[in-house]
C-alpha positions as CSV (number, residue, x, y, z in Angstrom):
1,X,205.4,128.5,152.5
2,X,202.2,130.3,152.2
3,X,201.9,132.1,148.8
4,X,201.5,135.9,149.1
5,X,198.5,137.3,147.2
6,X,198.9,140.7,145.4
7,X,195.3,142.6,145.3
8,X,194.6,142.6,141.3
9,X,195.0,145.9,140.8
10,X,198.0,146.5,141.9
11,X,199.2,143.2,140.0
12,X,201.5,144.4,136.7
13,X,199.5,142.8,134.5
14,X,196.4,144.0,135.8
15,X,193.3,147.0,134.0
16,X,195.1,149.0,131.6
17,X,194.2,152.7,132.8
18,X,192.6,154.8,129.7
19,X,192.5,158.2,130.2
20,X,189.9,160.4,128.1
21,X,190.7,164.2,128.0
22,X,188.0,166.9,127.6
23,X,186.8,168.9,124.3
24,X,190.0,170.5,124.6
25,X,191.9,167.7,124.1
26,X,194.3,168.6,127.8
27,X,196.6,165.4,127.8
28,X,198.1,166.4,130.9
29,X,194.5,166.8,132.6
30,X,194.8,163.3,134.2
31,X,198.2,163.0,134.8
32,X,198.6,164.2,138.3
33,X,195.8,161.8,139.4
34,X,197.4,159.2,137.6
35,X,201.1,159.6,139.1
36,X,199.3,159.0,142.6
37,X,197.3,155.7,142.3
38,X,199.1,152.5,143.1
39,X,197.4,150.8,140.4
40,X,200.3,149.2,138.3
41,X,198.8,148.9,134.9
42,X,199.7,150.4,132.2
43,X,198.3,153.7,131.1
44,X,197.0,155.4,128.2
45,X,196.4,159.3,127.7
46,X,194.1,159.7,125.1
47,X,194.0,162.9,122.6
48,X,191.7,163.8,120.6
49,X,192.8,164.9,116.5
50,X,192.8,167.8,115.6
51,X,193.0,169.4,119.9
52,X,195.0,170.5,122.1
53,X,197.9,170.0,119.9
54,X,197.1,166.5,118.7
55,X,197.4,166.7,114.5
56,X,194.3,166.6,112.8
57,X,193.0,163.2,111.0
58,X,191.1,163.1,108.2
59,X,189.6,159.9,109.1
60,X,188.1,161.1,111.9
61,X,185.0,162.9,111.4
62,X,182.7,162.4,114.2
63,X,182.2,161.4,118.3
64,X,181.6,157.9,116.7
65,X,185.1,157.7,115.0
66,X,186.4,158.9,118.3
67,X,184.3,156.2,120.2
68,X,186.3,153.5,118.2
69,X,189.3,154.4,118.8
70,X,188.6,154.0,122.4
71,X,186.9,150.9,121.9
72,X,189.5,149.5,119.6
73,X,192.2,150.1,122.8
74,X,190.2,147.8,125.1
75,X,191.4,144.9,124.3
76,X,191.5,143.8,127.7
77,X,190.0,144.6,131.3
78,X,190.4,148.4,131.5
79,X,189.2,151.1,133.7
80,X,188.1,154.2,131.9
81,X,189.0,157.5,133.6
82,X,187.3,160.5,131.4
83,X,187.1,164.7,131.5
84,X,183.9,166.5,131.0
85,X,182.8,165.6,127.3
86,X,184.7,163.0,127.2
87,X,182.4,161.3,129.8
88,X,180.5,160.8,126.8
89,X,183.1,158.9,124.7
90,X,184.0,156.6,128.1
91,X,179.8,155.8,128.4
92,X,179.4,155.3,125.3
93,X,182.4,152.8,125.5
94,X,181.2,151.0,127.9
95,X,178.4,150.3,126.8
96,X,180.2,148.7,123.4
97,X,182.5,146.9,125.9
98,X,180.4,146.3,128.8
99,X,182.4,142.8,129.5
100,X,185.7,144.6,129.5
101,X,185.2,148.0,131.5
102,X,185.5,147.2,134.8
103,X,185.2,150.4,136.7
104,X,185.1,154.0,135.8
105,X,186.1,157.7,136.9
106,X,184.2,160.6,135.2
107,X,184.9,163.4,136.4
108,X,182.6,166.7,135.6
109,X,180.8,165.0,132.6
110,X,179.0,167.6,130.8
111,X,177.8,165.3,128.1
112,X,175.6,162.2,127.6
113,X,172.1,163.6,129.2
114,X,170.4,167.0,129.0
115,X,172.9,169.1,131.5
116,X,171.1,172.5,130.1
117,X,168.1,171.4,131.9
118,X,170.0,171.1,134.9
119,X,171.6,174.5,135.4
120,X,174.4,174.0,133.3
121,X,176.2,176.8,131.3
122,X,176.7,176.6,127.3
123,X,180.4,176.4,127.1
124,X,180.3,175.5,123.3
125,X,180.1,179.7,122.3
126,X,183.3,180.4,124.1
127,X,185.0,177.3,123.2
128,X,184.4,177.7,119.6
129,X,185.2,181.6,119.8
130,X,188.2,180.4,121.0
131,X,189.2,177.1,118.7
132,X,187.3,179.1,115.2
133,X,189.8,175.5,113.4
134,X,188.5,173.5,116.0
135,X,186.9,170.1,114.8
136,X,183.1,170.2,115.8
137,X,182.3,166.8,117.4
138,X,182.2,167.9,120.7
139,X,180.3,171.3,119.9
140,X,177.5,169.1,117.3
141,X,177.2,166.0,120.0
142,X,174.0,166.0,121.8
143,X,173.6,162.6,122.4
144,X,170.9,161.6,125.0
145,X,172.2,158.4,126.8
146,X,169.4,158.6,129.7
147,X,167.2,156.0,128.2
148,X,170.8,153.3,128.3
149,X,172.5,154.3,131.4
150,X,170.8,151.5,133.4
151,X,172.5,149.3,130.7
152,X,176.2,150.2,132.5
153,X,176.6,147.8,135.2
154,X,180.5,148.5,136.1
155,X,180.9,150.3,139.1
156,X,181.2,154.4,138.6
157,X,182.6,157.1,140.7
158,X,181.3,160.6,139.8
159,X,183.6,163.6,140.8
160,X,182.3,166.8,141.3
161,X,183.0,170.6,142.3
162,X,180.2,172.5,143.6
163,X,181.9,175.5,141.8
164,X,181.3,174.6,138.5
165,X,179.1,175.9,135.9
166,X,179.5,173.9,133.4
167,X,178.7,170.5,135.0
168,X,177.1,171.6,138.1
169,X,176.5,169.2,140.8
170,X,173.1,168.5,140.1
171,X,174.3,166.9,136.6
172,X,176.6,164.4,139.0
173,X,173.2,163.7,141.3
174,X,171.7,162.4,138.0
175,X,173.7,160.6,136.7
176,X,174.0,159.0,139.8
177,X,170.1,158.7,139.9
178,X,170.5,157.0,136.5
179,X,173.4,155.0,136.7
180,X,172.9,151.7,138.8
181,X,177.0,151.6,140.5
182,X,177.3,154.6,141.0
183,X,179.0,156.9,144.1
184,X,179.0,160.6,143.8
185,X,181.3,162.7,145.2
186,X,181.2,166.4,145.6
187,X,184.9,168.8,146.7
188,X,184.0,171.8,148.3
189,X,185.2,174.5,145.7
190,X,186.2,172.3,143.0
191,X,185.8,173.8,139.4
192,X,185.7,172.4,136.2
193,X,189.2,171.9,136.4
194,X,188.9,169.5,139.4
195,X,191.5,166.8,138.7
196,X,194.1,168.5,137.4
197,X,194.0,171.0,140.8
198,X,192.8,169.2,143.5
199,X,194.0,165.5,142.3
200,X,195.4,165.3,146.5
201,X,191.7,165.4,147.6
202,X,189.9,163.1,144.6
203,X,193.0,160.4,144.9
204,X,192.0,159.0,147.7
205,X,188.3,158.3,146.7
206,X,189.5,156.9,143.4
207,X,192.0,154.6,145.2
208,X,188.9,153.4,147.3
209,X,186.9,153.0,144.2
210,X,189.3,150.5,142.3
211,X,190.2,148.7,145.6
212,X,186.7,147.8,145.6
213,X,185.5,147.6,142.1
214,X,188.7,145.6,141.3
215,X,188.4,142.8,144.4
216,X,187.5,139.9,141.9
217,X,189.0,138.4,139.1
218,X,187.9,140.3,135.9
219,X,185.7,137.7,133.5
């Protein structure tokens, strides 16, 4: 009898799936994306202390503490899934884990190069109008990662809205320009909010993505 092969990501024991929220700390961003994939691993919905709810730590007290924890859950072969700034937490990850990330979603990253320069709208003054007790990682970090992003050799996918001024699309075209796996794609009317709203449209890239990125045995 021939032995059926199950693809490896949708094995049980297969990439744990981390989810990384934005600077406001929205667990529930990812979730309607991840209630659609057929991946089968288990899944992790990062917060961030001191957002969206999550209790303030006193140990934490920068994107670098926040960058450990992340790094200190891959303990295995994961795939990274991350929300505007926190784009910056998952590339930064991977490059600390290069061996273990094995593909990535980032979706609106507004972090991690110089998005100004590319048409993009502050949102730090309105955040932190809005947060005054708001920890100020996010509004403090800007980290330049264009000189390392050749250094990130899993395979990306880059989701995009052409309606959004925070990350507009050309900060997804460089990013793609700078990363060497990487596949942009842009939704018609997408916002900032893109995942959460349109998760029907962007699934079925994403479930592409792994399928392909996930095809061999992780190392």
């Amino acid at each position: 009898m021939l032995e059926q092969r199950v693809p490896n990501f949708l094995r049980e024991d297969s990439e744990a799936l981390l989810f990384l929220p934005g600077a406001g700390g929205d667990t529930t961003m990812w979730k309607p994306v991840s209630d659609g994939l057929s991946h089968r691993g288990r899944r992790r919905f990062f917060s961030w202390p001191g957002l969206g709810g999550a209790a303030a730590d006193p140990a934490v007290r920068g994107m670098s503490d926040l960058v450990e924890r992340v790094v200190n859950e891959i303990t295995g072969p994961v795939v990274l899934f991350a929300q505007s700034m926190g784009g910056l937490i998952a590339l930064r990850a991977a490059m600390a884990r290069p061996e273990r990330v094995r593909a990535m979603v980032l979706s609106v990253t507004s972090g991690g190069i110089d998005v100004r320069a590319l048409g993009a709208v502050d949102w730090r003054p309105q955040f932190e109008q809005r947060n005054p007790g708001a920890p100020r990682w996010f509004l403090d970090a800007r980290d330049d990662l264009s000189p390392r992003l050749h250094e990130i050799s899993t395979s990306v996918l880059l989701l995009w809205g052409d309606a959004d001024p925070i990350s507009p699309v050309a900060v997804g075209r460089r990013l793609a320009e700078l990363l060497p796996r990487a596949e942009l794609i842009v939704v018609p009317g997408g916002t900032h909010d893109l995942v959460s709203e349109r998760a029907g449209e962007v699934s079925p890239h994403i479930e592409r993505h792994l399928a392909r990125a996930l095809k061999s045995p992780a190392g």
